[in-house]
Rosetta silent file (secondary structure, phi, psi, omega in degrees, C-alpha in Angstrom):
SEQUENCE: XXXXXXXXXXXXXXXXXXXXXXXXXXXXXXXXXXXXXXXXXXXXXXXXXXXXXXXXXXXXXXXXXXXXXXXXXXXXXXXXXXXXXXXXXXXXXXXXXXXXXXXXXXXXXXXXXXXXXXXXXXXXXXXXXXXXXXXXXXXXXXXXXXXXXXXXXXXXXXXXXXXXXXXXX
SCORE:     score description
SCORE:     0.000 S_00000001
   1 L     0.000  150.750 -171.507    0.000    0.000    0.000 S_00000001
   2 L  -110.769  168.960 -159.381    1.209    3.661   -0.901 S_00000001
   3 L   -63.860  116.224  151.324    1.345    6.335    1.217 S_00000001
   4 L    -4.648  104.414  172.079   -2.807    8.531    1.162 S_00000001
   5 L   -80.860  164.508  174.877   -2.321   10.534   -2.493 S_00000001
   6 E   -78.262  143.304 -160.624   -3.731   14.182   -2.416 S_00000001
   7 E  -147.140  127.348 -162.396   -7.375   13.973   -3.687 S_00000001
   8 E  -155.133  150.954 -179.245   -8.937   17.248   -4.803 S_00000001
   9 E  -123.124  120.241 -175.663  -12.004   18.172   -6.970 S_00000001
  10 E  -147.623  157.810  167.868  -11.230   20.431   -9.292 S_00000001
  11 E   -92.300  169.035 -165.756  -11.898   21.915  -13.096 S_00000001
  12 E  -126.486  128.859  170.984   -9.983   20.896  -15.884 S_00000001
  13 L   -63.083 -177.738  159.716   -9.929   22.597  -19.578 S_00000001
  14 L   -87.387  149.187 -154.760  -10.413   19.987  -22.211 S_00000001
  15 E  -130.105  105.062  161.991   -7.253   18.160  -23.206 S_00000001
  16 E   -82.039 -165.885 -159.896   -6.392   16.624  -26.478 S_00000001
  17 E  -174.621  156.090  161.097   -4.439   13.644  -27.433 S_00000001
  18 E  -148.996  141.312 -164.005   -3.221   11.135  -29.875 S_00000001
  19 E  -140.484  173.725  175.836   -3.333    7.834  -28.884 S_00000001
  20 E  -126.285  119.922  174.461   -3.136    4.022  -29.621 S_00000001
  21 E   -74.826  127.865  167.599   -6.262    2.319  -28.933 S_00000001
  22 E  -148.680  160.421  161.487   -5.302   -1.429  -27.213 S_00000001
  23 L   -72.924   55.750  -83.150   -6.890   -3.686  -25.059 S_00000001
  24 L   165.624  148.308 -176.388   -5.402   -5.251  -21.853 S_00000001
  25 L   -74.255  158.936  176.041   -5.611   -6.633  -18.296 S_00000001
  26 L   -90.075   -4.383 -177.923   -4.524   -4.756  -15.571 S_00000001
  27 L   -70.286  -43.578  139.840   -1.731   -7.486  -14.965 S_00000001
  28 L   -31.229  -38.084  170.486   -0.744   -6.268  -18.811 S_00000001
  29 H   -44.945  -69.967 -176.137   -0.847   -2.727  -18.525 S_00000001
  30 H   -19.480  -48.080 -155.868    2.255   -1.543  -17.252 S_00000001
  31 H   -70.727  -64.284 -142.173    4.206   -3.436  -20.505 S_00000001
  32 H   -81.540   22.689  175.808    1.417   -2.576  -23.053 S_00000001
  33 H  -107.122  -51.380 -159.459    0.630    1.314  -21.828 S_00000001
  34 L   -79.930  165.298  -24.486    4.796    1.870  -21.900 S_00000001
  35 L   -52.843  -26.296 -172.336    5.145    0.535  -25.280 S_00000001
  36 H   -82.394  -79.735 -159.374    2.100    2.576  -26.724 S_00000001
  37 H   -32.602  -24.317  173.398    3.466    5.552  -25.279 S_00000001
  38 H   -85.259  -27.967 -173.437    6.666    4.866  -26.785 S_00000001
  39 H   -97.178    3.291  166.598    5.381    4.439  -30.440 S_00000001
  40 H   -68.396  -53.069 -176.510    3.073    7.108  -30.040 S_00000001
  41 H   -52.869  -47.565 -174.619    6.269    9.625  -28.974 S_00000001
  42 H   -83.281    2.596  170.632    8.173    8.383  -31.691 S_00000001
  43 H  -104.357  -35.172  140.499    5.865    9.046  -34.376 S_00000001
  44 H   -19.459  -71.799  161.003    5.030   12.651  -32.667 S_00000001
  45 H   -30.739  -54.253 -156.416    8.748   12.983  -32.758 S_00000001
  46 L   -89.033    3.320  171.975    9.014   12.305  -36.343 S_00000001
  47 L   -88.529  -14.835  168.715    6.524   14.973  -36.735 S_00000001
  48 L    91.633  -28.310  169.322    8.416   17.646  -35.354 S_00000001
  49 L   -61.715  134.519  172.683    5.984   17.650  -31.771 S_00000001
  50 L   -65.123 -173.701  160.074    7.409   17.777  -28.838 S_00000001
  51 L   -76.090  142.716 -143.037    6.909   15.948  -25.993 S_00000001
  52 L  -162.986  141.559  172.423    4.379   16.217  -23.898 S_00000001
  53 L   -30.987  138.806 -173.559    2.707   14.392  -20.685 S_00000001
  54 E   -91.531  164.621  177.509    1.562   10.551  -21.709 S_00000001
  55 E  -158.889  143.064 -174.204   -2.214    9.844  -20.767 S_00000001
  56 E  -132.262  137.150 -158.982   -3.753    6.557  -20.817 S_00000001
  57 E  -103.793  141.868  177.191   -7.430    6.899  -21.470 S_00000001
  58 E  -150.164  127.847 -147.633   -9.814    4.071  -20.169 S_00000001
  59 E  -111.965  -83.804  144.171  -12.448    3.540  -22.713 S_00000001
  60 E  -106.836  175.481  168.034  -14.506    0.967  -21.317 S_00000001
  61 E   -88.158  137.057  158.614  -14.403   -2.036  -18.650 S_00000001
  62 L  -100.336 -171.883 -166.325  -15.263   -5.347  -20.212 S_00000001
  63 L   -67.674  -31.260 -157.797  -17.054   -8.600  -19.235 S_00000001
  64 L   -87.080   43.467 -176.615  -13.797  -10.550  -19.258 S_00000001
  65 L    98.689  -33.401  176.819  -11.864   -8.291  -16.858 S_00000001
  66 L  -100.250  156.376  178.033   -9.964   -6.037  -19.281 S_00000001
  67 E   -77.325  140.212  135.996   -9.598   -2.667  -19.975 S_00000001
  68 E   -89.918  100.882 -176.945  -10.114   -1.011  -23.393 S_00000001
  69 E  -112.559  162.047 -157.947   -7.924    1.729  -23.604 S_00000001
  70 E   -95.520   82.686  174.709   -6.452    4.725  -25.379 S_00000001
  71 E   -78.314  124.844 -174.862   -2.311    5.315  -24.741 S_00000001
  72 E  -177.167 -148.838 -177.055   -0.804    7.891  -26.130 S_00000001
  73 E  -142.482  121.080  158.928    0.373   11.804  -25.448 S_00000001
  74 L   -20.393  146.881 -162.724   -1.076   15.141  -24.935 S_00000001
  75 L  -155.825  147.497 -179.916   -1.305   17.402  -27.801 S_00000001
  76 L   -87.103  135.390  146.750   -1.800   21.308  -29.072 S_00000001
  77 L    66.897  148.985  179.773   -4.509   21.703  -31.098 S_00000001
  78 L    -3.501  105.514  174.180   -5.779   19.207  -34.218 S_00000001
  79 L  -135.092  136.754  160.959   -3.113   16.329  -35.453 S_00000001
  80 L   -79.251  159.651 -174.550   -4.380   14.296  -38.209 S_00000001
  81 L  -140.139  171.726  175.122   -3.304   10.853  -37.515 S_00000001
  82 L  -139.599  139.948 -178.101   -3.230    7.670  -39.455 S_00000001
  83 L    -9.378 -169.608  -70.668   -4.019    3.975  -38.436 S_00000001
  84 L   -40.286  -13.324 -167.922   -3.277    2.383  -35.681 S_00000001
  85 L   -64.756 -169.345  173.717   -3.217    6.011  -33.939 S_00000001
  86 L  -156.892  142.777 -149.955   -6.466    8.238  -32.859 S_00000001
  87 E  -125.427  119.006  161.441   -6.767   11.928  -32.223 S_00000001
  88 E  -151.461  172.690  160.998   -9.491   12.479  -28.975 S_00000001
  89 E  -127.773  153.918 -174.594  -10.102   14.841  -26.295 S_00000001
  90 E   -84.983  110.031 -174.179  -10.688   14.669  -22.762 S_00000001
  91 L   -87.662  147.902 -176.834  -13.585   17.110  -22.005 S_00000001
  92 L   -53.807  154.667 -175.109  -13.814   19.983  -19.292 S_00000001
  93 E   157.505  176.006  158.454  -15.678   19.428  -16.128 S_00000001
  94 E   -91.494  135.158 -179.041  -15.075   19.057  -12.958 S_00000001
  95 E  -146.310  130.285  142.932  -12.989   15.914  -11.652 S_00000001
  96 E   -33.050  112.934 -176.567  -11.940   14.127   -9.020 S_00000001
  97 E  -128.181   99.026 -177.773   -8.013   14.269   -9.046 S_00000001
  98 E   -99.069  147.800 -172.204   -5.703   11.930   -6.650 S_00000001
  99 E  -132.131  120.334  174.779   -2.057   13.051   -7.417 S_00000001
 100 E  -137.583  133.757 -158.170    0.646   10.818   -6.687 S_00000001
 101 E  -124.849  131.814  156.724    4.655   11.086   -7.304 S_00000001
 102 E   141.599 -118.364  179.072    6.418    7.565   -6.842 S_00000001
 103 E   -73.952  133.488 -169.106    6.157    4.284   -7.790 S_00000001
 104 H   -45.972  -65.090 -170.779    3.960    3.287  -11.199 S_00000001
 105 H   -26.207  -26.265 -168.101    3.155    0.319   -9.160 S_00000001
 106 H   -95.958   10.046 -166.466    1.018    2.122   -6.492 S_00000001
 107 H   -85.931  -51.905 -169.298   -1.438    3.665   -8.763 S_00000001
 108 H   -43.705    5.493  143.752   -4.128    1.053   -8.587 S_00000001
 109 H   -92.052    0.355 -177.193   -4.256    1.778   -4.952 S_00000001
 110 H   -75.328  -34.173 -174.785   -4.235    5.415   -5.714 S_00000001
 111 H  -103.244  -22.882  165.120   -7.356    4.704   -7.790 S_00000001
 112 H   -73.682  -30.941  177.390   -9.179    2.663   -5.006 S_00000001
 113 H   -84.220  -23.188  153.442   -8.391    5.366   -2.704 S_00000001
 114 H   -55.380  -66.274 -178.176   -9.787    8.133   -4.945 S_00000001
 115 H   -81.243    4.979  143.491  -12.904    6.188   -5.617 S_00000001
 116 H   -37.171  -51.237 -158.836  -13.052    5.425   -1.668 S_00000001
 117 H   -74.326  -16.266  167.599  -13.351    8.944   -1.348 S_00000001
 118 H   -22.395  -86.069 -177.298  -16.131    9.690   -3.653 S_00000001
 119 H   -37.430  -52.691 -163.071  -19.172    8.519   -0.720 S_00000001
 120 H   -96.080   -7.237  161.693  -18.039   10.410    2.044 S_00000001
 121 H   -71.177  -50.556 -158.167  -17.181   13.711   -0.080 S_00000001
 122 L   124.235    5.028 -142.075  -20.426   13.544   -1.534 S_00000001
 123 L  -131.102  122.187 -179.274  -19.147   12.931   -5.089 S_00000001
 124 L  -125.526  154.736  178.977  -20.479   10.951   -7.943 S_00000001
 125 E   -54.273  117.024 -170.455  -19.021    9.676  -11.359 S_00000001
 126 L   -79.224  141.235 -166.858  -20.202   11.162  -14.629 S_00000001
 127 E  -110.437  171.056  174.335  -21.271    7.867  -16.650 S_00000001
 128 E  -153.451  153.569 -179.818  -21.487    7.396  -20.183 S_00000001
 129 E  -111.981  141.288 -175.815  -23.239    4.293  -22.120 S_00000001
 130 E  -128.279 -157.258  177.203  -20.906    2.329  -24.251 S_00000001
 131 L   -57.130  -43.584 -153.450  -21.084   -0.865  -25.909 S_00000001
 132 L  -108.537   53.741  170.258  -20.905   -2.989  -23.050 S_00000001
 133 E   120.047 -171.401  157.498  -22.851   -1.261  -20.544 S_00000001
 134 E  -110.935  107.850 -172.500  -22.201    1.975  -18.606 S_00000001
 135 E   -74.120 -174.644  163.656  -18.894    3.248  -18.082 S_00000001
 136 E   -93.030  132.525 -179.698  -17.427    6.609  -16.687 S_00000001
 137 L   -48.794  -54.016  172.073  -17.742    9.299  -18.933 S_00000001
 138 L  -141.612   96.486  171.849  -13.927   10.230  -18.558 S_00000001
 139 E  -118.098  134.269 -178.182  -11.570    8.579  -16.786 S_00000001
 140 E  -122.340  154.033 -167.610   -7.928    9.317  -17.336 S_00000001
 141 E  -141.308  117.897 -165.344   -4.317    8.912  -15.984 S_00000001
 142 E  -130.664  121.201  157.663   -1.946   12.006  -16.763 S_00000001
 143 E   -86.907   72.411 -166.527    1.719   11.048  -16.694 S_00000001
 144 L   -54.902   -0.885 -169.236    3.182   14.466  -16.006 S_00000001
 145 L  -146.463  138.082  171.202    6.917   13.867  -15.968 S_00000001
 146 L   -55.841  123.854 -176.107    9.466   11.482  -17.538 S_00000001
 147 L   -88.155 -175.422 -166.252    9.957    8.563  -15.508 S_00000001
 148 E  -108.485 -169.737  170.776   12.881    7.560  -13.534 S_00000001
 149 E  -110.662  108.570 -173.351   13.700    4.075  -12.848 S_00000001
 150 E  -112.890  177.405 -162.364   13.271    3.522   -9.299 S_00000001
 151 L   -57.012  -28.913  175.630   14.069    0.382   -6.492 S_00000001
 152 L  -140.422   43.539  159.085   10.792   -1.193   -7.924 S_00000001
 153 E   147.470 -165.511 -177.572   10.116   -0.340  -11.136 S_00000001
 154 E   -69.421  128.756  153.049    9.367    3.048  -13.185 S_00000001
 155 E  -167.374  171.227 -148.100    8.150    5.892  -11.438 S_00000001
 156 E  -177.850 -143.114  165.507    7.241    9.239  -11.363 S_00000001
 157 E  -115.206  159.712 -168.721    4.125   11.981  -10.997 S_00000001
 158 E  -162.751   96.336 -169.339    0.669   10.635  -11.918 S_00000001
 159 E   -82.664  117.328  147.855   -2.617   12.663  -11.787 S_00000001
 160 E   -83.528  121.054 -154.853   -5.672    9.998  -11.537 S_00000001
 161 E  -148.999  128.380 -150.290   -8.712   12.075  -13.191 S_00000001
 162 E  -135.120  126.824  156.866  -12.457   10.674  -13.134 S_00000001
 163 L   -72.525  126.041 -175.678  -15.111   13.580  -14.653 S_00000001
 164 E  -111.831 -164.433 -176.993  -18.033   13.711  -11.724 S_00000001
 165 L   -97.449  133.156 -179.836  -21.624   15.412  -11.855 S_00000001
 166 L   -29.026  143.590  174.246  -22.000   18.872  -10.922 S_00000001
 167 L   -63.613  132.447  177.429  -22.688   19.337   -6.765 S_00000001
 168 L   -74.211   80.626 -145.993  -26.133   18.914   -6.422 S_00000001
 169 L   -54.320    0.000    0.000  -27.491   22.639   -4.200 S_00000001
């Protein structure tokens, strides 16, 4: 278990992105988010954009367990993109934000302790209907810094960011 991340409700502009849509477990993730992130950079890169915070997008949950998700990097303005990539944005709102700088490894408790905190703030999840059901309208992971290699594994800062429903007066 990691250390209580800072958890804050806050607004957010909308954020674009280009990304590689993939599929994956969370026991997969780690490999298959840093690999998208890497061919996503390097084809940015060969584009003349710079580099820019990675964001892994979580598109829906499915029946078997896995995520379907978007990996890829923050972006200015339009980029046309071509197969396998995708061009989306994250839209303004208000969100639930746990912020945590160390190990990659800790964010899935980072994201159980954010939606822990939901009930007793008062704070609910903006949904969206998808194929398989109803998901969260926007949930996101913003990797704000390059990471370092640390005693157990990659790590760094990492904004968890869930769009909720306006406070109800």
């Amino acid at each position: 278990m990691t250390d209580s991340p800072a958890i804050l409700t806050e607004p957010r502009e909308a954020l674009r992105y280009v990304a590689e849509p993939l599929v994956a477990s969370i026991e997969e993730m780690p490999q298959v988010v840093g690999d998208a992130f890497a061919r996503v950079e390097a084809w940015l890169g060969a584009r003349g954009t710079a580099l820019s915070p990675g964001v892994l997008r979580y598109t829906t949950a499915r029946a078997d367990g896995s995520f379907a998700i978007e990996g890829g990097h923050i972006v200015e303005g339009d980029v046309a993109v071509e197969a396998p990539f995708v061009a989306g944005e994250l839209p303004a709102g208000t969100y639930t934000v746990a912020r945590h700088t160390g190990p990659y490894m800790a964010v899935g408790d980072v994201t159980r302790a954010l939606m822990e905190s939901w009930g007793p703030a008062g704070v609910e999840p903006a949904s969206a209907r998808t194929s398989t059901g109803d998901d969260y309208a926007s949930w996101y992971e913003l990797y704000t810094d390059v990471p370092t290699m640390g005693p157990t594994g990659p790590e760094g800062t990492v904004e968890v960011c869930v769009l909720v429903l306006p406070a109800s007066s």
